[in-house]
N, C-alpha and C positions, 0 to 999 in steps of 0.2 A: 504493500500500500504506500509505501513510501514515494514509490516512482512512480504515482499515479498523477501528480500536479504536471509532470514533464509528460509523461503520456499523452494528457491534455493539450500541453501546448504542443506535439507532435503532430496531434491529429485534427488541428485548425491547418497543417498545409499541405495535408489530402484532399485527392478529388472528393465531392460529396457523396459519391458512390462507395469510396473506401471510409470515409468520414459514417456512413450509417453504419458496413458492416462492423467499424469498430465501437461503434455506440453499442450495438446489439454486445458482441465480446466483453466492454466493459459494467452491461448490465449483467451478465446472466454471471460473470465475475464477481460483480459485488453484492449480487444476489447469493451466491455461494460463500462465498468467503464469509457471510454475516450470519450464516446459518447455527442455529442451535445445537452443537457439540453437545453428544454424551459425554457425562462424567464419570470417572472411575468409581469414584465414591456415590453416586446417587444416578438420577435424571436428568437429564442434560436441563440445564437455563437458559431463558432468555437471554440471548444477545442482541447487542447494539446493532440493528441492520437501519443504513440509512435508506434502503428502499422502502421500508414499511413506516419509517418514522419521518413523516412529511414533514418538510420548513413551514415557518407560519411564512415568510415573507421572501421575497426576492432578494430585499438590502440586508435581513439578517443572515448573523454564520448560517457558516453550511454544518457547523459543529453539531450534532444532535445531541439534544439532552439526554443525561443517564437513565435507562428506563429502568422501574421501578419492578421489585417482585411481584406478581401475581398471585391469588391465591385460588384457591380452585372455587369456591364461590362467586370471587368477580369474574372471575371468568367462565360461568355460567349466567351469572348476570349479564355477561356482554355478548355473550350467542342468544339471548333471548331479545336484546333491545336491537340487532344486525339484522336490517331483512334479512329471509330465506329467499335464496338463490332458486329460481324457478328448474324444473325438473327438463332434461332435452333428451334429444336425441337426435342419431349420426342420420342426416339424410343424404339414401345412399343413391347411385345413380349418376350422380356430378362427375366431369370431365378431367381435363387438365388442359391447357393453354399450348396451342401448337403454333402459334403465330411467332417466328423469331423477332417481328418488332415487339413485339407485347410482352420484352422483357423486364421493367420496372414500373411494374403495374402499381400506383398510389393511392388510388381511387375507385369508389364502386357506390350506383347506386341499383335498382332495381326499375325496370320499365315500368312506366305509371298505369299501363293496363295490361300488359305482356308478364306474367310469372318466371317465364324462361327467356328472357332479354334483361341481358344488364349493359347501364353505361358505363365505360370507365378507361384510363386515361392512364399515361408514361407519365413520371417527374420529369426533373431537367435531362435536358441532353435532348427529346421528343419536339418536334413542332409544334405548333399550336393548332391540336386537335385531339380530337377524343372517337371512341370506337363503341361500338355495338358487339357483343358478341353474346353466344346462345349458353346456357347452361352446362350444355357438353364440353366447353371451349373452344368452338367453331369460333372466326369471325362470322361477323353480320358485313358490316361495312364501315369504312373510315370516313371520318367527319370532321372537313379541314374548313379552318377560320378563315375569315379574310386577313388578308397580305400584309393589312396595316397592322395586325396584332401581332407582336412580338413575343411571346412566352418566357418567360425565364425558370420557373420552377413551378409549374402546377403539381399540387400536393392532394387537395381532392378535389369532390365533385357532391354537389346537393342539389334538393328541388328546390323550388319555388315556387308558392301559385300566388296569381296578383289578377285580380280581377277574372276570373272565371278561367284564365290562362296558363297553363301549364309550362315553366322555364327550367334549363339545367346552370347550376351555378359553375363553372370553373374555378377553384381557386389560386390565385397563382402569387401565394403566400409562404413559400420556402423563402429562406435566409438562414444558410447555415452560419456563413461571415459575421450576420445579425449587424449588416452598413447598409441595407436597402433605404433610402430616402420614404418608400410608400411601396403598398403593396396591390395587387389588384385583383378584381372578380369579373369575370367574362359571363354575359350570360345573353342563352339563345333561349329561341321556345322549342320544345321536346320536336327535333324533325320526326320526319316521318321514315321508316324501316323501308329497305329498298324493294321497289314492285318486279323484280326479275334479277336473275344471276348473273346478269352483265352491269349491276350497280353495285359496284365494289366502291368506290370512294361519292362522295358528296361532296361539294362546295356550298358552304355557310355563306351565306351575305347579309342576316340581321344579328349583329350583336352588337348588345351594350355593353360600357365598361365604367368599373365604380373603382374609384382610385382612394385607396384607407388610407390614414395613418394614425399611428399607434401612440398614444397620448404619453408616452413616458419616453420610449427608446426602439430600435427597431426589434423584433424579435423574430426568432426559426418561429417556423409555425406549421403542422400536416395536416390538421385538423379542424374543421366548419361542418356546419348545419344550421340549417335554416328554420326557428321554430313554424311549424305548421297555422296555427292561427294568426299570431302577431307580428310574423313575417320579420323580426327582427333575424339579424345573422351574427352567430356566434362563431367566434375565431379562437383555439385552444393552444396556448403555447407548447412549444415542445423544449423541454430543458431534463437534461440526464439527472440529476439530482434534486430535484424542485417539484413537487406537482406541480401541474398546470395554470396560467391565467387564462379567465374567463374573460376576453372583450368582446364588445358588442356594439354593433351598430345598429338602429331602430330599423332599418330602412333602405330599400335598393337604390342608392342616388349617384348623381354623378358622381360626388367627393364626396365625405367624410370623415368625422375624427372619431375612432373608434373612443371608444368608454371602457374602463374596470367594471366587471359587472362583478354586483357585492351578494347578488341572491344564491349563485350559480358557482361555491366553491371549492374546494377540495382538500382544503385543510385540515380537516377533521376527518375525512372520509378514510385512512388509514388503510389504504390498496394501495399499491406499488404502479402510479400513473405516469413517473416517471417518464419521458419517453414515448410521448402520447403521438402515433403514428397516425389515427385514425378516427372517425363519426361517425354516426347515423343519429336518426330519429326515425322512430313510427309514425307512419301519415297519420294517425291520433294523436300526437305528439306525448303519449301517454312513457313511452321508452326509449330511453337515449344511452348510447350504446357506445362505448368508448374502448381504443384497443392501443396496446401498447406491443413493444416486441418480447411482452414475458406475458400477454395474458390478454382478454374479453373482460368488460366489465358494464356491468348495466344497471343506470340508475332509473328508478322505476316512480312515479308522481299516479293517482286515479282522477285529477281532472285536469285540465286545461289552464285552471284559475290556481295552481298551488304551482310551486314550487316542487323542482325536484328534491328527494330527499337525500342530501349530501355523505349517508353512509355508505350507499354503492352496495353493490356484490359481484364477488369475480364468477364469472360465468362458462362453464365447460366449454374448452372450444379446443381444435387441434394445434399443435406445437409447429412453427413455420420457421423458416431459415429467417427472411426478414420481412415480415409481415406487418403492410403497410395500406391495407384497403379492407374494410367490410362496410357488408348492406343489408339491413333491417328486409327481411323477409315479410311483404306485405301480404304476400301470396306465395301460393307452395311454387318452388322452382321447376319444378317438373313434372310432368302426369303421374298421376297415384301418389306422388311425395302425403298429401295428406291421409290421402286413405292407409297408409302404409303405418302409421301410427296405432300405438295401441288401441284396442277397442273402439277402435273407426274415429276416432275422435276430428270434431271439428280445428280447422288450421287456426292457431293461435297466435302466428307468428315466427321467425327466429333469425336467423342471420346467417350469413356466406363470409367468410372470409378469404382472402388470398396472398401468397407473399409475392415478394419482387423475385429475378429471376427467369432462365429457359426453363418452359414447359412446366409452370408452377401448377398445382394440384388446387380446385376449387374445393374448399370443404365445409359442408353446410352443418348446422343444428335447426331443430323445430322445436318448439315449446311444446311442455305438458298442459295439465290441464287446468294446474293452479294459478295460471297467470290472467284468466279471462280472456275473451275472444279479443281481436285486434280488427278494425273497420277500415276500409279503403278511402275512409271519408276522416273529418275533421269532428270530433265532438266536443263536448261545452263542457 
């Protein structure tokens, strides 16, 4: 651990492609290294892991405080006051990515009426455009911007709806450097899937563009979603030892000045966010679904009008080399995916994720049955 502040300053003068894979190396390192040691003489103890013991702040140490003994009572107490993590399942049938450009896949969301269509999109290094492709990992078709957009690092991809209108957001919020002046969001309305097997690419000609900036400093960032009723857009820091900041901008406009958002935090939530590669929301806006390169985590709210609940729960999903896209399952991905559940059970929802990489493996979960159904609509 010693050599880890120079490691740091090593790996600000890697490409950002080796700059991730050493992000992921020095998580799943200090995830390990922090772990709970058997003792010769008893039960292993509690140790100091700064993955699970979140900063309150940006400006304070990175020091973590001493954590305290447990005893088995509060810590019964504290699995009782922790949501319970909804119950899933592997849904099987999903493909793998046979496209050699669709190797740094960042982004994913789900088609707004299609179960087996997802959008999703290359980080830097890609041009400015984003792809169709089918649950199996076939392409669909590529969908290039106009000429005047420039890309530098699109990190994801969310909906939009504005006036009876259906939009896809591009984010193109990477800043490994963290020296962007402003960051920006592309956004088109959902095209249309191609009417024959001779429309392989697409040419974009309406897009808007909303240019942020961050009220304090520039920051990395992989992570956006767009809440479903109030249309405000959330932007999630990514920092290797820090959970996340929540900023937020009300509104799709030309410019604005993003905001700290104080409702929406993660300081208490006690999961290793670390690192935060990923978003989704439920078109209910009821589940908001957050991924890192060590784990799924989903914070759960029952209306529209509350506040999500800041404890989280890590959520079963498969282990990825660098996994950097999921998408809130509005609908089953595939024929019979729902029926295939136990006891026929109606689709509840669940989530795909996938990492960067050749020929990466899509791997989905479906929700049980404790979670209540999930609507294709917006409710109050």
């Amino acid at each position: 651990m010693v050599i880890f502040p120079h490691f740091i300053r090593r790996v600000t003068r890697l490409t950002a492609s080796s700059q991730d894979q050493l992000r992921v190396f020095a998580s799943i390192c200090l995830l390990a290294a922090c772990e709970p040691r058997p003792s010769a003489s008893g039960p292993s103890t509690p140790a100091l892991n700064p993955l699970l013991t979140p900063l309150r702040t940006a400006n304070e140490t990175q020091r973590a405080p001493e954590q305290p003994r447990v005893s088995p009572s509060d810590r019964s107490k504290t699995a009782r006051t922790r949501p319970s993590c909804p119950p899933s399942q592997e849904i099987h049938g999903l493909g793998k990515i046979t496209t050699p450009i669709l190797n740094e896949i960042s982004g994913l969301i789900q088609h707004s009426s299609q179960g087996n269509i997802f959008w999703t999109h290359n980080d830097s290094g890609d041009k400015a455009r984003f792809y169709a492709i089918k649950s199996d990992g076939s392409l669909v078709a590529t969908y290039n911007l106009p000429p005047h957009i420039k890309a530098k690092d699109i990190e994801d991809i969310a909906w939009q709806e504005e006036n009876g209108r259906r939009y896809i957001l591009l984010a193109d919020i990477g800043d490994n450097k963290r020296n962007r002046p402003y960051v920006q969001l592309y956004r088109v309305p959902e095209p249309r899937l191609p009417t024959s097997s001779d429309e392989k690419t697409l040419q974009l000609d309406e897009v808007e563009v909303m240019t942020l900036h961050y009220p304090d400093q520039p920051q990395d960032a992989e992570a956006l979603v767009v809440m479903p009723r109030s249309g405000e857009i959330l932007i999630f820091s990514k920092h290797l030892l820090q959970q996340p900041t929540t900023y937020k901008a009300s509104e799709f406009a030309k410019d604005a000045r993003l905001q700290v958002e104080t409702t929406l935090t993660f300081v208490d939530a006690k999961l290793p966010l670390q690192a935060t590669t990923a978003a989704d929301i439920s078109s209910d806006g009821h589940w908001l679904l957050m991924r890192t390169y060590l784990g799924v985590f989903g914070f759960r709210r029952k209306s529209n009008h509350l506040p999500f609940t800041n404890a989280g729960c890590p959520l079963q999903s498969q282990v990825e080399a660098q996994g950097e896209a999921i998408a809130f399952l509005n609908r089953p991905p595939i024929e019979r995916a729902a029926e295939s559940l136990q006891d026929n059970q109606p689709w509840r929802g669940g989530f795909l994720t996938i990492s960067e990489g050749l020929t990466p493996v899509l791997n989905g979960r479906a929700f049980g049955e404790n979670e209540g159904s999930v609507t294709n609509g917006v409710d109050n």
